[in-house]
DRENLO-314580 format. One line per 5 residues: number of its first residue (from 1); for each residue x, y, z of C-alpha. Coordinates in nm, 2 decimals, decimal comma, m for minus. Layout:
% DRENLO-314580
NUM = X Y Z  ...
This chain:
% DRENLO-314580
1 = 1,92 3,52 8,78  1,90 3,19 8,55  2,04 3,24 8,19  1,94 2,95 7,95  2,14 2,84 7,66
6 = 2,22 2,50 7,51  2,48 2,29 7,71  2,77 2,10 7,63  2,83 1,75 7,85  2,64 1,73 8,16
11 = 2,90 1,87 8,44  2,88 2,14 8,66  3,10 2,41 8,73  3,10 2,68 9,00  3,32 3,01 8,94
16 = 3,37 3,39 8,96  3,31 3,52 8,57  3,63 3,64 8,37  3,52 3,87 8,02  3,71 3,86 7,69
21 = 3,78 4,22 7,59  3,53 4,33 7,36  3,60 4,27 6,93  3,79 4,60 6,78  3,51 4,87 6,65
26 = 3,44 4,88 6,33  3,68 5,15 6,17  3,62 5,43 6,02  3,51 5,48 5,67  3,68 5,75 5,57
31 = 3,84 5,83 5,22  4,22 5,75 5,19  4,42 6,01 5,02  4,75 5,88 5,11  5,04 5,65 4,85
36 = 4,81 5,39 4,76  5,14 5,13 4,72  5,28 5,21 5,08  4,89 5,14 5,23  4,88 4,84 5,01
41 = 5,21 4,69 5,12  5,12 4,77 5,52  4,81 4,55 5,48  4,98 4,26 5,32  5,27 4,29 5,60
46 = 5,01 4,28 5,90  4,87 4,01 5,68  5,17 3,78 5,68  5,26 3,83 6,05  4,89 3,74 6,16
51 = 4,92 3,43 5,86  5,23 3,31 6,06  5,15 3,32 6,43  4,82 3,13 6,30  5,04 2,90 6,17
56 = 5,26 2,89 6,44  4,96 2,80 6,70  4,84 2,57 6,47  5,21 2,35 6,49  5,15 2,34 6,87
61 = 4,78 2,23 6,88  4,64 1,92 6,84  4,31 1,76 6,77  4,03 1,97 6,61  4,17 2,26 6,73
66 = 4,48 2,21 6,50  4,28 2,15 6,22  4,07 2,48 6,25  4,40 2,70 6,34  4,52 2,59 6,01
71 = 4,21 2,66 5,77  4,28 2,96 5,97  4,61 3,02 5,86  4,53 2,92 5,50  4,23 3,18 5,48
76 = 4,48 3,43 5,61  4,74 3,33 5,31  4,44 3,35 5,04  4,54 3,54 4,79  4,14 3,61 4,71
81 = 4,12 3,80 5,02  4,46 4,00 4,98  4,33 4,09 4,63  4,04 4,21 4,81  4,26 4,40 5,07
86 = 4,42 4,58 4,80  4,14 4,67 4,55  3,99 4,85 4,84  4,28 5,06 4,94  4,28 5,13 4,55
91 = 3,94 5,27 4,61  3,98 5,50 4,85  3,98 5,28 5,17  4,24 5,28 5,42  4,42 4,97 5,51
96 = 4,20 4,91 5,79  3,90 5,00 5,63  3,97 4,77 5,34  4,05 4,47 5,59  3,75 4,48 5,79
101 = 3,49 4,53 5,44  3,72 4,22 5,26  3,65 3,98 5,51  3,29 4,06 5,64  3,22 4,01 5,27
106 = 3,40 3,72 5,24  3,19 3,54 5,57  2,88 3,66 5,39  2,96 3,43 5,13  3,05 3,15 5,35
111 = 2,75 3,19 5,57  2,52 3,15 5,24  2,73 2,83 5,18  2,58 2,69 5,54  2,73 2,34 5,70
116 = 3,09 2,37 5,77  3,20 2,71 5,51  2,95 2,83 5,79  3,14 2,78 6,08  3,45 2,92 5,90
121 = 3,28 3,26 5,91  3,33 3,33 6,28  3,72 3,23 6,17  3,73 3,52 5,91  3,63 3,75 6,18
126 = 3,89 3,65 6,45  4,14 3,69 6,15  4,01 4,04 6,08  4,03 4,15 6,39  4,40 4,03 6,42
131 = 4,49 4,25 6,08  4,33 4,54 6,19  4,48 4,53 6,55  4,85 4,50 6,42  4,80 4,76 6,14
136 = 4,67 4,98 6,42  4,92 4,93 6,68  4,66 4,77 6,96  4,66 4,46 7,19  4,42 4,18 6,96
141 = 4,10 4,14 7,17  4,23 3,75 7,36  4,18 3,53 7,60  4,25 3,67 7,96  4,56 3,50 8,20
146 = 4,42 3,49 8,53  4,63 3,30 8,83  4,31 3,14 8,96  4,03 2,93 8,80  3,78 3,13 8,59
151 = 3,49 3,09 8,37  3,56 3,27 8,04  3,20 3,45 7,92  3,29 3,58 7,59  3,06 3,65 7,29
156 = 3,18 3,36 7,10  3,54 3,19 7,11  3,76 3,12 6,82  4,01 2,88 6,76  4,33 3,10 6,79
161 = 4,14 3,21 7,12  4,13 2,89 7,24  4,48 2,77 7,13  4,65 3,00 7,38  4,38 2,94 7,69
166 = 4,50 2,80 8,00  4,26 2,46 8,03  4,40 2,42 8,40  4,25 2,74 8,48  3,92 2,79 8,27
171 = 3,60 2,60 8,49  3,32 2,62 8,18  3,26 2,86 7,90  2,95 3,09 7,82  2,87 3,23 7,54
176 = 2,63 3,50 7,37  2,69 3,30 7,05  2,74 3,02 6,87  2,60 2,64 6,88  2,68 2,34 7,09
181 = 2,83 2,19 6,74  3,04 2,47 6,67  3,40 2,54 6,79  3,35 2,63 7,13  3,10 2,33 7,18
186 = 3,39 2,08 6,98  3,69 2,18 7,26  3,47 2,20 7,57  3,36 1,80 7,49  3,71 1,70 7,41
191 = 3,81 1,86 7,75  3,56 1,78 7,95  3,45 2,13 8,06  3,10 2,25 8,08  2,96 2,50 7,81
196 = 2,63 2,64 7,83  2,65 2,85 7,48  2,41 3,07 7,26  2,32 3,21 7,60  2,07 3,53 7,60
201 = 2,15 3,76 7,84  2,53 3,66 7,85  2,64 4,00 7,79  2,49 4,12 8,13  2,75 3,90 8,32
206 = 2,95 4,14 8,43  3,35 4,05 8,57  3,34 3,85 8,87  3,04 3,77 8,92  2,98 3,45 9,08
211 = 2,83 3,18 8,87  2,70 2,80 8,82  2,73 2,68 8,54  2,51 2,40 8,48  2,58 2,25 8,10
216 = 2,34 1,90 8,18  2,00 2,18 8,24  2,16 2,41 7,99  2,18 2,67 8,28  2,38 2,94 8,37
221 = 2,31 3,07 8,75  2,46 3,44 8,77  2,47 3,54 9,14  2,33 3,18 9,32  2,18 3,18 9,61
226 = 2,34 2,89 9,92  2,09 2,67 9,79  2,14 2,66 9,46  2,53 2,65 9,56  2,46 2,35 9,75
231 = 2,31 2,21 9,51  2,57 2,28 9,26  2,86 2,17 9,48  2,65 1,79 9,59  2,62 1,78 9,17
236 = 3,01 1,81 9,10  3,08 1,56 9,45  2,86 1,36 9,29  2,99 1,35 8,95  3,36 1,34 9,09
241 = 3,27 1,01 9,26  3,12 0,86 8,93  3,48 0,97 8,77  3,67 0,80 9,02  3,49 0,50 9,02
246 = 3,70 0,15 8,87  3,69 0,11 8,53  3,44 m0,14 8,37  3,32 m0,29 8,03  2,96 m0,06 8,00
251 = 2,70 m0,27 8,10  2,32 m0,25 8,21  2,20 m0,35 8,54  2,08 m0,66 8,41  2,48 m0,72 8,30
256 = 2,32 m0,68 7,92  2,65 m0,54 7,74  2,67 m0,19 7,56  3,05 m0,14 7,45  3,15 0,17 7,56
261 = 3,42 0,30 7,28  3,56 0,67 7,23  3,61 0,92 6,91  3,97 0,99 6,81  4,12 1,15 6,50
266 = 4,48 1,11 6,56  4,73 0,83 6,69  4,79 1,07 7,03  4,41 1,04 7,10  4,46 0,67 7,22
271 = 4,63 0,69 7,53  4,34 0,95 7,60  4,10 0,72 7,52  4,24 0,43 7,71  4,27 0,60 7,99
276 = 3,91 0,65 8,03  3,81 0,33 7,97  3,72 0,29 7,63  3,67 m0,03 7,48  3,79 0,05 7,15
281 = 3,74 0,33 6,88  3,34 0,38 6,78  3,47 0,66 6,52  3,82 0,67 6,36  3,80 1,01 6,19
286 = 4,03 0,96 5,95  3,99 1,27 5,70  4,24 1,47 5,97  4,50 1,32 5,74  4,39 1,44 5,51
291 = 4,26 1,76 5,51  4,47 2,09 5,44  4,69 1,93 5,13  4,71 1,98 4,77  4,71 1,57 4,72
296 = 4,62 1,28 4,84  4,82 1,12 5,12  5,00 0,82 4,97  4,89 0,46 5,04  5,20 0,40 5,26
301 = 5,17 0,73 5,44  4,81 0,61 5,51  4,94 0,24 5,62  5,16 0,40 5,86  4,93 0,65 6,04
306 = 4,68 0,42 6,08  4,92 0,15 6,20  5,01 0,42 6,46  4,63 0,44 6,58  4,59 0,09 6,59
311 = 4,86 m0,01 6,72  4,74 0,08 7,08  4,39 m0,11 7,06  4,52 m0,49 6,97  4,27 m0,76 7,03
316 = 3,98 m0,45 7,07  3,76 m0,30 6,80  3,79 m0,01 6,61  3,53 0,17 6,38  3,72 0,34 6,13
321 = 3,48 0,63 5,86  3,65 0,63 5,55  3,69 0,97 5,37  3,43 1,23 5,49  3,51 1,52 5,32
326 = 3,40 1,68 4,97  3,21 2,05 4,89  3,16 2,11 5,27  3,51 2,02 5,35  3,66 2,07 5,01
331 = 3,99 1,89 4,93  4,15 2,01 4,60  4,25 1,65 4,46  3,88 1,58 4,59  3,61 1,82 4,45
336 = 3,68 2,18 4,41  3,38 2,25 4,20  3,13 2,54 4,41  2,75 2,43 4,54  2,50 2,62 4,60
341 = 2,43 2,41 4,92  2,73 2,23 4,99  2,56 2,03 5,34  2,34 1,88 5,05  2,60 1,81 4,77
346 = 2,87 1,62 4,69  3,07 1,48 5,03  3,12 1,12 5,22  3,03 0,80 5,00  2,88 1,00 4,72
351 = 3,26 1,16 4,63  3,39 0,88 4,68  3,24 0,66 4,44  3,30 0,92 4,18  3,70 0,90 4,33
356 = 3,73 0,52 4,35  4,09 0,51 4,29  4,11 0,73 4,64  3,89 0,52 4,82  4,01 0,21 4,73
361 = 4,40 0,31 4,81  4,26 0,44 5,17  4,08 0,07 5,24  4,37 m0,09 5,13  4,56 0,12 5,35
366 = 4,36 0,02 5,63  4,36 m0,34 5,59  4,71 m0,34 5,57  4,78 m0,13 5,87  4,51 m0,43 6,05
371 = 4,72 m0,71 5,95  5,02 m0,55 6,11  4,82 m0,49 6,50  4,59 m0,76 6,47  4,34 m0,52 6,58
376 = 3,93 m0,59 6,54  3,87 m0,34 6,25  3,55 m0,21 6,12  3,51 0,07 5,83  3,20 0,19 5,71
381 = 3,12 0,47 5,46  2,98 0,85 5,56  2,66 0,98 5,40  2,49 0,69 5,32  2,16 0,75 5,17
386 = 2,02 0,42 5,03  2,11 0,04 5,01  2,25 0,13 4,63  2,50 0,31 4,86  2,54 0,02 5,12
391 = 2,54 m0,24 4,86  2,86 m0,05 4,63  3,05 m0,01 4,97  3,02 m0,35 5,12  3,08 m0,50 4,78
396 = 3,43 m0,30 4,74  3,54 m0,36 5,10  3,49 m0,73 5,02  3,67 m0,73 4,73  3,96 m0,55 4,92
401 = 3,95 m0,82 5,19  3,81 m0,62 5,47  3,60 m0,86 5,71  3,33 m0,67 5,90  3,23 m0,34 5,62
406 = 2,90 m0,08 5,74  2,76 0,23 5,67  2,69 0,57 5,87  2,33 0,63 5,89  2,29 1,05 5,90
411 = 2,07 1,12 5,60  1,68 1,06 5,72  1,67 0,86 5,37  1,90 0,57 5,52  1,69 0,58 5,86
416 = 1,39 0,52 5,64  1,48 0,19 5,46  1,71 0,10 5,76  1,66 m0,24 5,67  1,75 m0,26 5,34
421 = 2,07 m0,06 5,45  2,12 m0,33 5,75  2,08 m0,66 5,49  2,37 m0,51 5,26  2,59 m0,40 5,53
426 = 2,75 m0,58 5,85  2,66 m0,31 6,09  2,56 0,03 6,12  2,64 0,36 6,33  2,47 0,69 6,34
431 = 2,59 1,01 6,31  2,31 1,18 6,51  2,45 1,53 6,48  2,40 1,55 6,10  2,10 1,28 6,12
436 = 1,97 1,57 6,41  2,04 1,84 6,11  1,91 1,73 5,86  1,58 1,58 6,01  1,52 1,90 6,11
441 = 1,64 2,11 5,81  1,85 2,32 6,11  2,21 2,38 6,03  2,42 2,25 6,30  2,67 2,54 6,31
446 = 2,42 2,80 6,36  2,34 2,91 6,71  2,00 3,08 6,54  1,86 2,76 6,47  2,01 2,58 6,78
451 = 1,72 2,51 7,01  1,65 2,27 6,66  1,96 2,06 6,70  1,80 1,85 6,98  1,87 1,46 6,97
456 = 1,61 1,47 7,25  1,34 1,58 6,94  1,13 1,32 6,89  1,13 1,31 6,50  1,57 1,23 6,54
461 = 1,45 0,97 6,85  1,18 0,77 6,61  1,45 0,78 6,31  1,70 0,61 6,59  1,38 0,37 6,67
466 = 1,36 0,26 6,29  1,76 0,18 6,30  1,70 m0,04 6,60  1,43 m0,22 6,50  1,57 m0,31 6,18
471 = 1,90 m0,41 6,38  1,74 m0,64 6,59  1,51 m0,77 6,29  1,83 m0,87 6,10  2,07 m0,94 6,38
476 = 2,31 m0,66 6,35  2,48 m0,42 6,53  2,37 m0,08 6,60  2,61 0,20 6,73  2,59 0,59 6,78
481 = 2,91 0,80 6,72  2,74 1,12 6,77  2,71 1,35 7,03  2,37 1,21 7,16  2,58 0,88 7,30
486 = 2,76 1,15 7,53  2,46 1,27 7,73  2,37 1,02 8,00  2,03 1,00 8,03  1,99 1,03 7,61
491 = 2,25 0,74 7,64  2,01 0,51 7,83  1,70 0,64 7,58  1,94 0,53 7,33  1,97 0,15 7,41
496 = 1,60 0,10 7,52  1,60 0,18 7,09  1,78 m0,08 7,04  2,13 0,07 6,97  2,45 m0,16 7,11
501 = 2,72 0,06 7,12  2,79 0,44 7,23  3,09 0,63 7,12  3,19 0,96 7,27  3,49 1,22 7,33
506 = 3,63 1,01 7,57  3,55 1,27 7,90  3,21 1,15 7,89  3,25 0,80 7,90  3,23 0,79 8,29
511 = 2,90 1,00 8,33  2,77 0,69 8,08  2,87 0,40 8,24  2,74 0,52 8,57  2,41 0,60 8,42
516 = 2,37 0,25 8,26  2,39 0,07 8,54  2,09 0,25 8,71  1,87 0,04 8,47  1,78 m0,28 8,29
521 = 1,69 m0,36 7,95  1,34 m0,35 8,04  1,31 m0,05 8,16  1,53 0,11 7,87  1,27 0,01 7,65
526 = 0,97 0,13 7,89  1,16 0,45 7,92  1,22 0,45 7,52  0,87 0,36 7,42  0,75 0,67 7,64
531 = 1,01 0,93 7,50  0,89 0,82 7,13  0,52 0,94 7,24  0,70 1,31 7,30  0,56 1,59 7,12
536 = 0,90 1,83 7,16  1,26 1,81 7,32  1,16 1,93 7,65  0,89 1,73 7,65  1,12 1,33 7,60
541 = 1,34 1,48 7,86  1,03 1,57 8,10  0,88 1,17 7,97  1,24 1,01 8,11  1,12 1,05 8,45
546 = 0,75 0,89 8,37
């Protein structure tokens, strides 16, 4: 039986199925006759021992994952919710009851806010479920130990799931739910494990069943046959030798270079990234310093975590993206104020200009921290929308004494007048999962809406065409820092385009530089010329072949 769903990476795994329990049931709504204090104090004590083993996880965890486990652990401390909590034990609700309503009203709200407060929904859940399991006595619904390789199927996976899963034992994820942008999607590219997620039919796989997981054809195989095992098993030999191959400077066949450089967010993320051959850094995110404070890091706090990142990457290039945060990712010395639509409000560059004093000390920072490494640093700005944006960005970074100063193209407008974003900055990179989003008004946490957030979709690949025209017009560099440089065959589409550079989590990096040097420059461009006559997804990846 073939399940499809939308894949994360390219590899292949082959396994027998492991299950995550089912979620708690949705208790009981009967009337609570009981001392309202004592129910109201039991909530708030199965509150602060779920708060504190959230935050606990989250002091172990690194990478994304730690900065999801602790929004986690602040939604848990909120006092909103345990206001919430206790009005509805006032009511008449039990303790349970009034957990469960609080926070499914609470991810109501965040679901209408879309973008990121979006993907914080499936969070409030996972911390429901914790409450109500400790207020009534029962194992929380986790992540199975199992002493031999699994692949977990699960309806979706959430952070404090994944913070306490054995990555030496789990082979690939499925999932019911959820989108390949969304938390599941985020650890299985860090790790390198295939995920095949927003899978129909997912909750037929029953424990043990055998299965291939297939994340490259966005397949999941639930009882193969020999010949689709062998099949399966010449796919991973074949990708193992492409991982074990020397490492190399990424490169077409014709020996045209395409730098090859990896996304980090932390100083520990180098020696990953070095590892795997990276060239350099293609996206410095540097807002994980930022985010879960009151205030602003200070300008020598900045100097030396950056310094730290750097540090490792001497003599090579990295691209560090200033600030990206605002009313999607909201930072209370930032913008606090509510939007209606915060994916289309105030965030990246646009905050930023309104907080120059931030920005500037964050620049300065960063041109400090490349004097001490004598590193090759870029910065450029997210959320660029026009060359007004460009122009102001440049123009500072100048005046701070930063050399080479670009802008994130990821809002259609920038894609559009691509040259006049080019002739006021010294290089450009895209961002094609919120370029993907917004081109196609499809939010990129939601897995209803995911067969939109396609790269492959021919409206995102002419956008990328503009960019690469316009690069080669001026003269300028042209990276990708999203997702789309990961996928192999996209990656090759991507340079026929005219784009230079490809920066990935730094797993994929092999599966690229293999796939390069199976073709020229000419033939990129054939093959990027014929995916730009595609009328759908399916049919660009169909037009790679001819």
């Amino acid at each position: 039986m073939d399940l499809q769903g939308f894949g994360v990476g390219s590899r292949v795994a082959i396994g027998a199925a492991v299950r995550m329990p089912a979620p708690l049931p949705e208790p009981k709504d009967v009337a609570f006759t009981g001392d309202v204090s004592a129910e109201q104090q039991r909530a708030n004590a199965s509150i602060a021992v779920v708060q504190a083993d959230l935050a606990a996880r989250a002091a172990e965890a690194d990478g994304s994952l730690k900065e999801v486990l602790d929004a986690q652990s602040m939604m848990a401390a909120d006092p909103s919710i345990a206001q919430l909590v206790g009005d509805g034990i006032a009511g008449g609700k039990t303790a349970e009851r009034a957990v469960f309503e609080s926070f499914a009203s609470y991810a109501e709200t965040l679901k209408a806010l879309g973008g990121y407060m979006a993907e914080r929904a499936t969070d409030l859940n996972d911390i429901s479920q914790r409450i109500r399991a400790h207020l009534s006595g029962v194992p929380v619904p986790e992540v199975p130990s199992r002493n031999e390789p699994f692949i977990l199927v699960a309806v979706d996976l959430a952070p404090a799931d994944t913070s306490k899963l054995d990555l030496d034992k789990v082979l690939a994820f499925v999932t019911r739910d959820g989108s390949p942008k969304a938390h599941t999607g985020i650890i299985a590219a860090e790790k390198g494990l295939p995920a095949v997620v927003a899978v129909a039919g997912a909750d037929e796989i029953t424990e043990g069943q055998q299965l291939v997981v297939d994340a490259g054809r966005n397949l999941v195989i639930v009882d193969p046959t020999e010949e689709e095992l062998a099949a399966a098993r010449a796919e991973q030999q074949r990708q193992a030798e492409i991982e074990s191959a020397p490492l190399s400077p990424g490169a077409l066949a014709d020996g045209t270079p395409v730098a090859l450089l990896a996304n980090v967010g932390k100083p520990a993320d180098a020696e990953v990234a070095l590892a795997h051959g990276a060239e350099g850094v293609g996206l410095f995110r540097t807002e994980f310093m930022f985010l879960d404070r009151d205030e602003a890091p200070s300008k020598e706090q900045q100097t030396e975590y950056y310094t730290a990142l750097l540090a490792p990457f001497t003599g090579k290039k990295v691209v560090a993206r200033v600030l990206d945060a605002g009313a999607d990712k909201p930072l209370p010395f930032l913008n606090d104020a509510e939007e209606a639509n915060p994916a289309l409000g105030m965030r990246g560059i646009r905050i930023l200009r309104e907080k120059e004093h931030l920005l500037r000390e964050q620049l300065e920072a960063l041109r400090d921290a490349q004097a001490a490494t004598g590193t090759e640093l870029w910065v450029m700005a997210p959320m660029v929308a026009d060359a007004a944006d460009s122009e102001y960005f440049t123009a500072l970074g100048r005046e701070i004494g930063l050399n080479v100063v670009g802008s994130m193209v990821e809002v259609p407008s920038a894609a559009v007048v691509a040259e006049q974003v080019l002739a006021t900055s010294d290089f450009v990179s895209i961002g094609t999962n919120d370029l993907t989003q917004y081109a196609l008004a499809a939010d990129r946490v939601l897995g209803t809406v995911a067969n939109y957030q396609d790269p492959w979709h021919p409206a995102v690949l002419r956008l990328i065409s503009m960019i690469g025209v316009a690069g080669k017009q001026l003269g300028k560099p042209v990276g990708v820092c999203g997702e789309a440089a990961s996928d192999p065959r996209l990656a090759v589409v991507l340079v026929g385009l005219g784009v230079t550079s490809l920066s990935m989590a730094p797993p994929a990096l092999a599966g690229v530089r293999a796939a390069l040097k199976d073709y020229t420059l000419e033939q990129a461009r054939e093959i990027g010329a014929r995916v730009l006559q595609a009328t759908s997804a399916e049919h660009a990846r169909a037009l790679f072949d001819g």
